[in-house]
N, C-alpha and C positions, 0 to 999 in steps of 0.2 A: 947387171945394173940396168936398172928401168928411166927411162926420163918421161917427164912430162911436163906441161905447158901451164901454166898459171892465168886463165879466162879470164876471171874474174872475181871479185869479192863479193859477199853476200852474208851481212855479219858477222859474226865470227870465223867464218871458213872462206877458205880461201878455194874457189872452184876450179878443178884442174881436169887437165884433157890428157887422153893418153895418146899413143901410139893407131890405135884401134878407135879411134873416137866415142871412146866412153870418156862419160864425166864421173868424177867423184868427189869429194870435200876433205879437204884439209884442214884442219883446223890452225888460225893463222898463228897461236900461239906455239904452235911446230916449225913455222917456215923459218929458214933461213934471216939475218941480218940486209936486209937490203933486196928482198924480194917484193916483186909486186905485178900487175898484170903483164903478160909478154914474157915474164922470166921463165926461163927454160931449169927445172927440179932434175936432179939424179937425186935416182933413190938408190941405195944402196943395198942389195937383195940380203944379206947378211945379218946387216944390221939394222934395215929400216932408217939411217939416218938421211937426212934429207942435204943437201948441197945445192948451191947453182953453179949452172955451167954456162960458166962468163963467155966463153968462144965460141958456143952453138948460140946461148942469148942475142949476141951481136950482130950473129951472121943473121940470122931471123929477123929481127929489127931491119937490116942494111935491105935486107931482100924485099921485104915488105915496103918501105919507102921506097926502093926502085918500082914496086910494082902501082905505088900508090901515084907516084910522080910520072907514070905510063898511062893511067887511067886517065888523072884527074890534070892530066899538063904539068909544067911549071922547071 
């Protein structure tokens, strides 16, 4: 199972980062219900289906505002 990271949108596709810091495009009409920048994708090697991972997504989020509220005060 591969995961990766949802960057950004840019028309149609929805730009994703991987493990290795490549980017590639998804097309948004493949993503998940409720995906969008910050959402963490399993891709499923099998079957190519795509999924979020609600428990790595959170931690990422959590981590990231700890690191933002380090920087930036508050």
């Amino acid at each position: 199972m591969k995961t990766v990271s949802i960057d950004r949108f840019e028309g149609t596709l929805a730009i994703c980062e991987d493990k290795d810091g490549r980017f590639f495009g998804i097309e948004t009409s493949e993503l998940p219900q409720g995906a969008k920048e910050g959402t963490i994708l399993k891709i499923d090697d099998a079957e190519g289906t795509l999924s979020i991972d609600e428990e790595e997504t959170t931690r990422r989020r959590k981590k990231n505002a700890q690191l933002q509220k380090d920087v930036f005060g508050g």
